[in-house]
C-alpha positions as CSV (number, residue, x, y, z in Angstrom):
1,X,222.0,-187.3,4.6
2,X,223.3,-188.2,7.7
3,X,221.9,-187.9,11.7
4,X,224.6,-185.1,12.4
5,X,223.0,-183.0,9.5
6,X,219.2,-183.7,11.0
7,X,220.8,-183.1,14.6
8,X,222.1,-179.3,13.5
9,X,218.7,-179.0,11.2
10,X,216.5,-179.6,14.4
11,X,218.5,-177.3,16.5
12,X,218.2,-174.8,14.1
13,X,214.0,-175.2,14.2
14,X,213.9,-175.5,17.9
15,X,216.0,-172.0,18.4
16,X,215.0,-170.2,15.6
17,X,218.6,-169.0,15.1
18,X,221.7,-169.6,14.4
19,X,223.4,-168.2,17.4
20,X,220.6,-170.4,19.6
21,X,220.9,-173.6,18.1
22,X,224.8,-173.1,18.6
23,X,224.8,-172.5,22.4
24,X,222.3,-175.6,22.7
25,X,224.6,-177.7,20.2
26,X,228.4,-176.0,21.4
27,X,228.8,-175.1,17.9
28,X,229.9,-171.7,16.3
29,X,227.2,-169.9,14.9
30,X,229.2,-169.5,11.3
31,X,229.4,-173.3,11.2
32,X,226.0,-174.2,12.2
33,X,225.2,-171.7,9.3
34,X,227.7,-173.6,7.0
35,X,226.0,-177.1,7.6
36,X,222.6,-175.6,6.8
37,X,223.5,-174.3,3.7
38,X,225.4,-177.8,2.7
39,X,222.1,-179.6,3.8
40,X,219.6,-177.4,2.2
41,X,222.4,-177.5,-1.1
42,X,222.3,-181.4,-1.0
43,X,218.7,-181.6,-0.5
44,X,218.1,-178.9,-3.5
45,X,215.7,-176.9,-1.6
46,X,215.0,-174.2,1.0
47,X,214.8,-175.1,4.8
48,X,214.9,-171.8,6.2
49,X,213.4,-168.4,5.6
50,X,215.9,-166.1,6.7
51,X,214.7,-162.6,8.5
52,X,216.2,-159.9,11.1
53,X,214.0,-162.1,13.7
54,X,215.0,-165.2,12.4
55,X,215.3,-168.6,10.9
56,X,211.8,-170.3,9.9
57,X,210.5,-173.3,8.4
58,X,209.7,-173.4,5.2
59,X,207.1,-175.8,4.1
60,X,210.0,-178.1,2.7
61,X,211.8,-177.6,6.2
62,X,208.5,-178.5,8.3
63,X,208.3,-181.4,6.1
64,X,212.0,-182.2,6.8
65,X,210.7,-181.9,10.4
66,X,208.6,-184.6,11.0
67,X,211.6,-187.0,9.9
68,X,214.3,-185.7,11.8
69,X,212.1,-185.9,14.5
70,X,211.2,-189.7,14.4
71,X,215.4,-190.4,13.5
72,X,216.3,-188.2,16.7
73,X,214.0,-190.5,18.6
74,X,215.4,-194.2,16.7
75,X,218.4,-192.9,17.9
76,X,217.4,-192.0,21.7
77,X,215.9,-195.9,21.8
78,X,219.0,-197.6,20.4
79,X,221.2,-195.8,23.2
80,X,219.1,-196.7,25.5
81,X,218.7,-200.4,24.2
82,X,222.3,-200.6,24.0
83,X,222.6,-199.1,27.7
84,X,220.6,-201.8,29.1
85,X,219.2,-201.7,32.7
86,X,222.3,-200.3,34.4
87,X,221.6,-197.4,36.1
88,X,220.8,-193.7,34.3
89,X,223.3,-191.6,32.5
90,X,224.2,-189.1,30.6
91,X,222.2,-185.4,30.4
92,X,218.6,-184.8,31.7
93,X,217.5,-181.3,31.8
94,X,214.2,-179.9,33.7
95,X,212.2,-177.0,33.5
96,X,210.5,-176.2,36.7
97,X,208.7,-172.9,38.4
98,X,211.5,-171.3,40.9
99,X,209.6,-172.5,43.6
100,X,209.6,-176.0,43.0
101,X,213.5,-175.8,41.5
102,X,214.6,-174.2,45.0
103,X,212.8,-175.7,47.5
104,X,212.1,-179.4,46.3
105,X,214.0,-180.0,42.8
106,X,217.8,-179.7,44.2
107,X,217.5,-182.5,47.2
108,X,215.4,-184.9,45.5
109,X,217.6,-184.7,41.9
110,X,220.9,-184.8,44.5
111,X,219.5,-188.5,46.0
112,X,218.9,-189.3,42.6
113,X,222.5,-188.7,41.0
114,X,224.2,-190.5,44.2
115,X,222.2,-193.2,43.3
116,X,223.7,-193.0,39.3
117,X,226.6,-191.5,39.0
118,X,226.8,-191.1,35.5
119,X,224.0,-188.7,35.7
120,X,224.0,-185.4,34.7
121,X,221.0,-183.4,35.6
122,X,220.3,-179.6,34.7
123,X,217.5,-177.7,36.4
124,X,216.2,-174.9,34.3
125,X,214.0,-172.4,37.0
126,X,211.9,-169.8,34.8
127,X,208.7,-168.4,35.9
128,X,206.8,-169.3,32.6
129,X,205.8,-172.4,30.6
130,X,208.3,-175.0,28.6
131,X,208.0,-175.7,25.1
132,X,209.1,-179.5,25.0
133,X,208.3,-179.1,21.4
134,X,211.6,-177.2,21.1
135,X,213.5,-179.5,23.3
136,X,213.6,-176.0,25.9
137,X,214.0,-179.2,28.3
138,X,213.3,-183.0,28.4
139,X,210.9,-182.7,31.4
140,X,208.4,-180.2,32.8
141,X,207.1,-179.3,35.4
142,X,203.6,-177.2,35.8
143,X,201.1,-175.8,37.7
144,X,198.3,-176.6,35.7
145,X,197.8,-179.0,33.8
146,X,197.9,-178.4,30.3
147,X,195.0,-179.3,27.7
148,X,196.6,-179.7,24.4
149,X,199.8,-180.7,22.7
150,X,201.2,-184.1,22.3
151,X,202.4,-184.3,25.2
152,X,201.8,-186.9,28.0
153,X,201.1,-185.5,31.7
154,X,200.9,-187.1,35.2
155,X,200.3,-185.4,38.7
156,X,203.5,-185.4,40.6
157,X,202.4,-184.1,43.6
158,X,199.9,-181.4,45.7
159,X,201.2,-179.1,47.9
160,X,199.8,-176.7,50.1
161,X,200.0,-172.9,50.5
162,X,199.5,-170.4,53.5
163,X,199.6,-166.8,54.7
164,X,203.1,-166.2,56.5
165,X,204.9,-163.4,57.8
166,X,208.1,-162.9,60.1
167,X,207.3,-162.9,63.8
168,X,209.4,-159.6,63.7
169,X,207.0,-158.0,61.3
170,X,203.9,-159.0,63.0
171,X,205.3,-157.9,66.4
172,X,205.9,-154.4,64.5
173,X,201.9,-154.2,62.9
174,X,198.3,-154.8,64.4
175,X,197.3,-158.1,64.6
176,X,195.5,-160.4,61.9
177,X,192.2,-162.1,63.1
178,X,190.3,-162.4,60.0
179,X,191.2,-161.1,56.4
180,X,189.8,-158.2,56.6
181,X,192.8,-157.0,58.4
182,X,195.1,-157.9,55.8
183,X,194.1,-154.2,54.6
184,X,196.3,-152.6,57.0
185,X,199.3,-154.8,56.1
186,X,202.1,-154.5,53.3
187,X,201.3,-157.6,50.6
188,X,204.3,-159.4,49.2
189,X,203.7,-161.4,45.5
190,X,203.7,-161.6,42.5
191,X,203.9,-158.7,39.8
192,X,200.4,-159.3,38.3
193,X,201.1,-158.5,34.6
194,X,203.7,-161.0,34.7
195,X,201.3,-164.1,36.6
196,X,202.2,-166.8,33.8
197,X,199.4,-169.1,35.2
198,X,196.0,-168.6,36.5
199,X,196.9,-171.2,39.7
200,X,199.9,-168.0,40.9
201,X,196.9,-165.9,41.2
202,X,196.8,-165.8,44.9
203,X,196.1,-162.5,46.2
204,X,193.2,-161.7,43.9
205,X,191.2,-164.1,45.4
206,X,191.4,-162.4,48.6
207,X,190.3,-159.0,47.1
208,X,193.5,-157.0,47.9
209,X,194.7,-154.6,46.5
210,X,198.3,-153.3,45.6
211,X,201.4,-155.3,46.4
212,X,203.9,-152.7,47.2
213,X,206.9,-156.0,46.9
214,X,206.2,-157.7,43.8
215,X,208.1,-160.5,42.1
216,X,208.0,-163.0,39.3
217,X,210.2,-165.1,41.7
218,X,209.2,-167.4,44.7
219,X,213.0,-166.7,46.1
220,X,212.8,-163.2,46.4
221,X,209.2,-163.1,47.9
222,X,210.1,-165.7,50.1
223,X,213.5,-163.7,51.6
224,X,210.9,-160.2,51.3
225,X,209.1,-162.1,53.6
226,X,212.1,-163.1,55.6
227,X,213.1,-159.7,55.8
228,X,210.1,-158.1,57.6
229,X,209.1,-156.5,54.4
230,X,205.2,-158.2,54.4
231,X,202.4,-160.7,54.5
232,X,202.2,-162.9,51.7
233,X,201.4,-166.6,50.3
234,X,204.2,-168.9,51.4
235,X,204.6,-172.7,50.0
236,X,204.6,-174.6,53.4
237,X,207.2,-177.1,51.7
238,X,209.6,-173.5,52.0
239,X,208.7,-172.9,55.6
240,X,211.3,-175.0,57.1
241,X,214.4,-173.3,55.0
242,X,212.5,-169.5,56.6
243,X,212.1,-170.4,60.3
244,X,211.6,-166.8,60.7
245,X,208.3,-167.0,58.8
246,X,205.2,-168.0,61.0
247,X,201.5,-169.1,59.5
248,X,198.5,-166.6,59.7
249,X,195.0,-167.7,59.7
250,X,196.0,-171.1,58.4
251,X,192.3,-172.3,59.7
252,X,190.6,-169.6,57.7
253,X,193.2,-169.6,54.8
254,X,194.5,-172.8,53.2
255,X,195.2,-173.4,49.5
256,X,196.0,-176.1,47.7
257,X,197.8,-176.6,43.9
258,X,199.4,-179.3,42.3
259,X,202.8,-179.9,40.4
260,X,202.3,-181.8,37.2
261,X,205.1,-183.7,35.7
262,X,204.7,-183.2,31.6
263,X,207.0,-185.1,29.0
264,X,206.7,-185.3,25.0
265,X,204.9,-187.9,23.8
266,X,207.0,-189.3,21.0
267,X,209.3,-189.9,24.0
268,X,207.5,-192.6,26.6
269,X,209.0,-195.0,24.8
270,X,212.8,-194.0,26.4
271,X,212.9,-196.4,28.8
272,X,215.9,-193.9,30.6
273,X,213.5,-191.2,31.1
274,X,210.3,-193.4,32.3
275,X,213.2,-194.9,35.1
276,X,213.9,-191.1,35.9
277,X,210.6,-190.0,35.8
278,X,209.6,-193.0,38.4
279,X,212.7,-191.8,40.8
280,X,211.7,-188.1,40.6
281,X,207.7,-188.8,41.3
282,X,208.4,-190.8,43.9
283,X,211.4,-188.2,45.5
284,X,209.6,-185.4,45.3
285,X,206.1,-186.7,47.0
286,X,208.4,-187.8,50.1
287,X,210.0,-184.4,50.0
288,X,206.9,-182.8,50.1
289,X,205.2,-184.8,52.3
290,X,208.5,-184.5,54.4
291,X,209.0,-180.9,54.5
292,X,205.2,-180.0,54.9
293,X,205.1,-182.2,58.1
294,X,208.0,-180.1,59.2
295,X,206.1,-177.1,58.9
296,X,203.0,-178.2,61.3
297,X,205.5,-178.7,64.2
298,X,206.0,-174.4,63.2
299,X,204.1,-172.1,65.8
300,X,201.1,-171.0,64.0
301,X,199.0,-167.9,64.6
302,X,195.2,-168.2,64.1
């Protein structure tokens, strides 16, 4: 048995396909299936139970798991050994919340590549939560700190949050004074059956009720926003790329969240990713603390 055979094995658990573990591994599907069948043929036992909606462990494969899991990381550490302290390389890939992948993730991840040029770094924006389990992504980032998991989690930064609208709109509807008057105003956000995490859940704490423009992205609200279409919740570390936008209320309303950086546990000992992880910390509190000092310079309306 050789590392290439445990390297197409674990893509084939992580995906649950064939056709998945290919994309992830640049492989045809046929011959990822051929190198499973010469593995589980030289092991003399089943890795896979094959079914319309996929490939799963058997218990021999979840055995086989645990293994190839400890020899993907030996090999990780003797790169990285070899590598020595010169600065990062190869592939990093990160899943993030649109939000923090438009706004924050593409400046601070720019800075870091000029400053190692043989760095390649992927951005993954979903509105939902990464399984690092799966390798879905070698970092994540959260709004809420998960509970369970071997995983190991660190704050990365708070950010704040505040009404907004375009001066245009509010020029075109009565005023806001307090938030009862929100009641005679459109409401942008999100689509509520599709609110991943409990800290997205804006609007029901302000007892509204329908948001006639809903979305599962922070890019589209934002530009909805932009457009005239609303009032809604706006990051204030996105107000300076919407100088159309103005606060509301932002003495009566003002939330507060944080991003939290998580990583697999079996993986703080890849000294490559604890130097990234140091560099991105550190990039995106400036950023933040940056582009929310931008926004208090914006004309407010109380």
């Amino acid at each position: 048995m050789d590392w290439d055979d445990l390297r197409i094995f674990l893509g084939v658990a992580r995906a649950e396909s064939l056709s998945g573990a290919g994309r992830g591994l640049r492989l045809d599907p046929a011959t990822v299936g051929r190198r499973i069948a010469r593995l589980e043929e030289a092991l003399g036992v089943p890795l896979f139970a094959k079914s319309p909606q996929g490939y799963a462990l058997t218990e021999a494969g979840q055995r086989l798991l645990a293994h190839a899991e400890r020899a993907e990381q030996a090999v990780g550490e003797a790169a990285e050994d070899l590598q020595g302290a010169a600065g990062l390389s190869g592939q990093i890939r990160i899943g993030a919340p649109d939000g923090c992948a438009n706004y924050l993730l593409p400046q601070v991840l720019a800075q870091i590549c000029t400053d190692n040029p043989g760095l390649e770094v992927q951005i993954v924006a979903l509105p939902r939560v990464f399984n690092l389990s799966k390798r879905e992504a070698d970092l994540a980032i959260g709004v809420s700190r998960p509970e369970a998991g071997r995983l190991r989690v660190q704050k990365l930064a708070d950010y704040r949050l505040h009404l907004a609208a375009s001066a245009e709109y509010l020029s075109r509807h009565p005023p806001i004074r307090a938030l009862e008057d929100l009641k005679a105003h459109q409401l942008v956000g999100y689509i509520p059956d599709m609110i991943f995490d409990k800290e997205l859940d804006y609007l029901t704490g302000l007892g509204s009720g329908s948001v006639p423009f809903a979305s599962n992205s922070v890019s589209v609200q934002l530009n909805w926003l932009r457009a005239g279409a609303g009032v809604g919740i706006v990051h204030d570390f996105a107000m300076p790329s919407a100088p159309e936008l103005v606060k509301i209320l932002p003495e009566t309303l003002s939330l507060s969240r944080s991003f939290w950086l998580i990583r697999h546990q079996d993986d703080v000992r890849l000294e490559r990713l604890n130097r990234f992880t140091d560099a991105l910390v550190q990039g995106v509190r400036r950023e933040v603390h940056r582009l929310e000092g931008m926004t208090r310079l914006q004309i407010a309306i109380h």
